[in-house]
C-alpha positions as CSV (number, residue, x, y, z in Angstrom):
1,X,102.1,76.9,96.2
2,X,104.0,77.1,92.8
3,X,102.0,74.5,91.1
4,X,99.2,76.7,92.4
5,X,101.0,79.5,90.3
6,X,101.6,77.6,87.6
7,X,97.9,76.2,86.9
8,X,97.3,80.0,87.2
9,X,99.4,81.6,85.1
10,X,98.1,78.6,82.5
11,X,94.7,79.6,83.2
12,X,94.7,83.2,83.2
13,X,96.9,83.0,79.9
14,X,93.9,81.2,78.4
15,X,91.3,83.8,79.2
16,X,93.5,86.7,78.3
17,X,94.1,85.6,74.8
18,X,90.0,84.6,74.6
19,X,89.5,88.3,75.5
20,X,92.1,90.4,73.2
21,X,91.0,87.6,70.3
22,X,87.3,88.3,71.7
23,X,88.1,92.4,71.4
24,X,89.6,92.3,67.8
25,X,87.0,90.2,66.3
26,X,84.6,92.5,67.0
27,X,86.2,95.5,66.9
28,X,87.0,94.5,62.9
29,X,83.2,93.6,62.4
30,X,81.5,96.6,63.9
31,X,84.2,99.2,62.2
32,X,82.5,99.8,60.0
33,X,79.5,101.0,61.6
34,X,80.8,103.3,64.0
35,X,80.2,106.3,61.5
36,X,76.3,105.2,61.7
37,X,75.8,104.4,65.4
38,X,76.4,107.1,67.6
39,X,78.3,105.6,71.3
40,X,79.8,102.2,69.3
41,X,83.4,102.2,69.6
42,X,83.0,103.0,74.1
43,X,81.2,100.2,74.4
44,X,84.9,98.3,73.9
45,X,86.0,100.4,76.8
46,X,85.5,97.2,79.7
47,X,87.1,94.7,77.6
48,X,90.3,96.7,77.3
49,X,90.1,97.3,81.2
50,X,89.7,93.8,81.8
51,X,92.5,92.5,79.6
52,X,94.9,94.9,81.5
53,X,93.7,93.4,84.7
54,X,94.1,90.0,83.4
55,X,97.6,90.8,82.0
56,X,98.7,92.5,85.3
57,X,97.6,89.1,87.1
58,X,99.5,87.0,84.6
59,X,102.5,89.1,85.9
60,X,101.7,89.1,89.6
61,X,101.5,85.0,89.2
62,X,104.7,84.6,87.4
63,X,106.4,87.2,89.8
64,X,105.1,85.7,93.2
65,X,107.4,82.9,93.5
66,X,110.6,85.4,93.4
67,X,112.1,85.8,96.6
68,X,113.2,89.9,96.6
69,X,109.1,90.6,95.9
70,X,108.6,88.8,99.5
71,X,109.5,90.9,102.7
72,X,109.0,89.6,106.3
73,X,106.7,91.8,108.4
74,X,107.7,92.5,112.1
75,X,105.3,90.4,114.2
76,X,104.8,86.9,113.9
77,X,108.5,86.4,113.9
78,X,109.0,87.6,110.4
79,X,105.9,86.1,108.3
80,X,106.2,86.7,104.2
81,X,104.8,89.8,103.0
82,X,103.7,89.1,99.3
83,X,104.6,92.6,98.3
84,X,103.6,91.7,93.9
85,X,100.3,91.1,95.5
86,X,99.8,94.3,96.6
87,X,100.9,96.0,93.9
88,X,98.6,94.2,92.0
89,X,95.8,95.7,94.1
90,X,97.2,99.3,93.0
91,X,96.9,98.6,89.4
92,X,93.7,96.4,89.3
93,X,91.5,97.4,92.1
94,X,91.4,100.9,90.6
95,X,90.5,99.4,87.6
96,X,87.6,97.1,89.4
97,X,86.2,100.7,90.5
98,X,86.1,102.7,87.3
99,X,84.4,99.3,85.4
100,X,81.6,99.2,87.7
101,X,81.2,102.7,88.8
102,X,82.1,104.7,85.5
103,X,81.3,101.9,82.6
104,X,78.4,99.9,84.3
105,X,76.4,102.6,86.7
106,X,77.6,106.0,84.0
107,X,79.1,107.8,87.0
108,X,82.1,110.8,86.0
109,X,85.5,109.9,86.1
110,X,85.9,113.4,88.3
111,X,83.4,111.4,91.2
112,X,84.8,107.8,90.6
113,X,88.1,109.8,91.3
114,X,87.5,110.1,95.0
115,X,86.7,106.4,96.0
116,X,90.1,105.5,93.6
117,X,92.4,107.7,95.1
118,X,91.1,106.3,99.0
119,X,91.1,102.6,97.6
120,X,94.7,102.9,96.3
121,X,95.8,105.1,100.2
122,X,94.1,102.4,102.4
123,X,96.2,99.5,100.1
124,X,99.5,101.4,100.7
125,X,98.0,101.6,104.4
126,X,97.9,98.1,104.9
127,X,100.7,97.3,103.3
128,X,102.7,99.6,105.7
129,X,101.3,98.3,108.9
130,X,103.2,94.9,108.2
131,X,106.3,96.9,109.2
132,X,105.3,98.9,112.5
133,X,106.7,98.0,115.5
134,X,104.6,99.4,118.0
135,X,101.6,96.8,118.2
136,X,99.6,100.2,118.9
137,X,100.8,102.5,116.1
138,X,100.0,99.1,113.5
139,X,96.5,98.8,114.7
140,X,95.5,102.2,114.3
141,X,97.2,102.3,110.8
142,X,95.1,98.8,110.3
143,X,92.0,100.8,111.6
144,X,92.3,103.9,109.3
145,X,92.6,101.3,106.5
146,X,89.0,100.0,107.3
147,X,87.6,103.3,107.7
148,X,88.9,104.3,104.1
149,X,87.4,101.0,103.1
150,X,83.9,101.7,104.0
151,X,84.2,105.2,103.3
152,X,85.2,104.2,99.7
153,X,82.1,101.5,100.1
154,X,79.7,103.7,101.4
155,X,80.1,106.1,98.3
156,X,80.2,102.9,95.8
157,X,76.8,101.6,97.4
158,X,74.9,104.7,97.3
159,X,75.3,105.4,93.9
160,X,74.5,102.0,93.1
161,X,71.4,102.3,95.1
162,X,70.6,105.6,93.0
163,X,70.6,103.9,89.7
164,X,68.4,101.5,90.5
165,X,66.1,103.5,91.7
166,X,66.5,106.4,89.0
167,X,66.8,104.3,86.3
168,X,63.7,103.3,84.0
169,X,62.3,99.3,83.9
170,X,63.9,99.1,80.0
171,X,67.4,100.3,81.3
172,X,69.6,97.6,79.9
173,X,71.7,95.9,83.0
174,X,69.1,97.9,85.3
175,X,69.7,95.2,87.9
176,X,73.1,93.2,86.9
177,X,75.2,97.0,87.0
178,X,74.2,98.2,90.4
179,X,74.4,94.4,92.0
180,X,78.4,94.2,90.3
181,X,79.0,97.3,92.2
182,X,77.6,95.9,95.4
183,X,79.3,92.8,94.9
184,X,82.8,94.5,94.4
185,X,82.1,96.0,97.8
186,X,81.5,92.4,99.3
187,X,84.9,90.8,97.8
188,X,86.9,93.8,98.8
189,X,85.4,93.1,102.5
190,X,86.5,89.6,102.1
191,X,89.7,90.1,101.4
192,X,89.9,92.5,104.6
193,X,88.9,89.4,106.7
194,X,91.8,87.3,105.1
195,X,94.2,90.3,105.8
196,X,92.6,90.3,109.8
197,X,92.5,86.7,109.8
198,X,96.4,86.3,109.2
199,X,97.2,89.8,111.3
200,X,96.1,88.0,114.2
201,X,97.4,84.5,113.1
202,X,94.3,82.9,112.6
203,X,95.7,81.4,109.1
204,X,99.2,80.9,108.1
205,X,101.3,82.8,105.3
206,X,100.6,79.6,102.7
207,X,96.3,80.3,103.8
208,X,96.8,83.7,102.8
209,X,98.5,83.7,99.8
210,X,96.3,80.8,98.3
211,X,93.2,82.8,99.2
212,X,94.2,85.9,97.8
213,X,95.3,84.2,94.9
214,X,91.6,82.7,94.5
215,X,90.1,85.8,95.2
216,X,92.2,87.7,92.5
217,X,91.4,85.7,89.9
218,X,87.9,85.2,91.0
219,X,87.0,88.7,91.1
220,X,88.3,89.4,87.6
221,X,86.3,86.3,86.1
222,X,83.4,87.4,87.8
223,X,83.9,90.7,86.4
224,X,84.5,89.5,83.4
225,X,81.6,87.8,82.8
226,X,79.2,90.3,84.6
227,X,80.3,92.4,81.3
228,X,79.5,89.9,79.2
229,X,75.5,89.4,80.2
230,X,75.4,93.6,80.6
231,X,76.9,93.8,76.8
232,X,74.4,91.2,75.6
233,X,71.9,92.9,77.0
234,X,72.9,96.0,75.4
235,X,73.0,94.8,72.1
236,X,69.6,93.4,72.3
237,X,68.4,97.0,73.4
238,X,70.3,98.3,70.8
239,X,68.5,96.0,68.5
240,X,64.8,96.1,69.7
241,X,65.2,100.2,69.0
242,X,66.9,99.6,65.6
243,X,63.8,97.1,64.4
244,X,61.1,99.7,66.3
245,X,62.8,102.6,64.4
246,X,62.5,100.4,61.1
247,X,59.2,99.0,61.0
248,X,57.0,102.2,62.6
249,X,56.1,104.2,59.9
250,X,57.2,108.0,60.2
251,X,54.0,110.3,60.3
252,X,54.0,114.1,59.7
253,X,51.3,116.5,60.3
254,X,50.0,118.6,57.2
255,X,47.0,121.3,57.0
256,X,44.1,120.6,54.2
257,X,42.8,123.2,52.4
258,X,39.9,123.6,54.6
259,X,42.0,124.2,57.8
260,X,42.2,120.5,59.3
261,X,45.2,118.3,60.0
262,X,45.4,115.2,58.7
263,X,48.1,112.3,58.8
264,X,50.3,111.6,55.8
265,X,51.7,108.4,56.0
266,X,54.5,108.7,53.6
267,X,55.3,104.9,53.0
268,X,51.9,105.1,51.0
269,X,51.6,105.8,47.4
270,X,50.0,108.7,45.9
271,X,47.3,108.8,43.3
272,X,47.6,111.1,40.5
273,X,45.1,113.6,41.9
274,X,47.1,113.5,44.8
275,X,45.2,111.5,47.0
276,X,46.8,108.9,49.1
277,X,45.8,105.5,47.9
């Protein structure tokens, strides 16, 4: 499992550096516009969420093979807890939320709140249960955890249901945002069946940790470039209205001298008597 690690850590150092190269590039080059178009400089928001969660995963990678940051859980005569790996949920699954519900579906921090704060309980939750004793008390701490789950789910997938169905046919990302946030749902669900699956020993330790280690980075690259095709699809919105905006002439309304209203196309010239040409 270290080589595992180590192809990883090589990996993930790649893509971070493509990303905060990716971010400064265009940060430089569109500067200088963000006097003249209104909403620019948030639209860098998700690539500075993503390189934190790709920086916290270069850390959980490099800090998994350490021996204090494993404990042994209490059934299953004293299987490896990967403790780094769950504080890596804390940091980046938080993070996950707040990209697709706050940056991709426009939903308020103060709502995105609620789902967070459950998410980040129910991790703690399971976390825990690795050290009960009583088979009963661990079950039900393991139960609660999937009822926060899908309470936290059930909130994510509504709203994603409401902007589809709110939003207009031209909405940039009007399909991609709503189906990211459905998707998070999914993985999160997968990774409760690999925390089952090894609960009740279904898979060993070494299963679990290379799975979870897939799934992590996984999730990021896919979120990663889910951002991508809903930025470029921005941009091109952004850039159809710029071009519309240009090449429509502006018409105002203005009253004759015998009462009636007549068009003024101002891009036209103007005789000398006054008359448009």
């Amino acid at each position: 499992m270290a080589d595992v690690n180590h192809y990883a850590l090589a990996g993930l150092s790649t893509v971070f550096l493509h990303e905060v190269m990716s971010i400064w590039l265009a940060y430089r080059s569109s500067k200088p516009l963000a006097t003249l178009i209104d909403g620019l400089m948030p639209v860098f928001l998700p690539s500075y969420l993503l390189c934190s969660t790709f920086f916290v995963l270069i850390l959980e990678n490099w800090l998994l093979p350490i021996p204090w940051l494993t404990h042994s859980a209490v059934q299953g005569n004293g299987t490896p807890v990967y403790t780094v790996i769950y504080l890596e949920w804390l940091i980046n699954v938080p993070i996950l939320i707040v990209l697709g519900c706050y940056c991709a579906l426009g939903r308020s921090l103060h709502s995105v709140a609620g789902p967070v704060v459950i998410t980040n309980m129910y991790i703690i939750l399971a976390w825990s249960a690795h050290f009960i004793f009583d088979a009963r008390l661990r079950w039900t701490a393991i139960s609660l955890s999937f009822s926060m789950y899908g309470w936290a789910s059930y909130y994510m997938g509504k709203w994603a249901i409401e902007f589809r169905r709110n939003a207009s046919i031209t909405t940039p990302g009007r399909n991609l945002k709503p189906a990211l946030v459905v998707a998070l749902n999914v993985t999160f669900g997968i990774y409760g069946c690999v925390y089952l699956a090894k609960s009740t020993g279904k898979i060993a330790s070494e299963m679990e940790r290379m799975l979870y280690t897939i799934m992590n980075i996984g999730s990021k690259l896919g979120m990663s470039v889910a951002f991508a095709g809903i930025r470029t699809s921005a941009y091109n919105d952004m850039l159809v209205s710029l071009l519309v905006n240009t090449h429509i002439p502006f018409r105002r309304q203005s009253a004759s001298n015998s009462g009636d209203i007549e068009a003024v196309i101002l891009n036209q010239p103007l005789m000398e008597n006054g008359s448009i040409s």
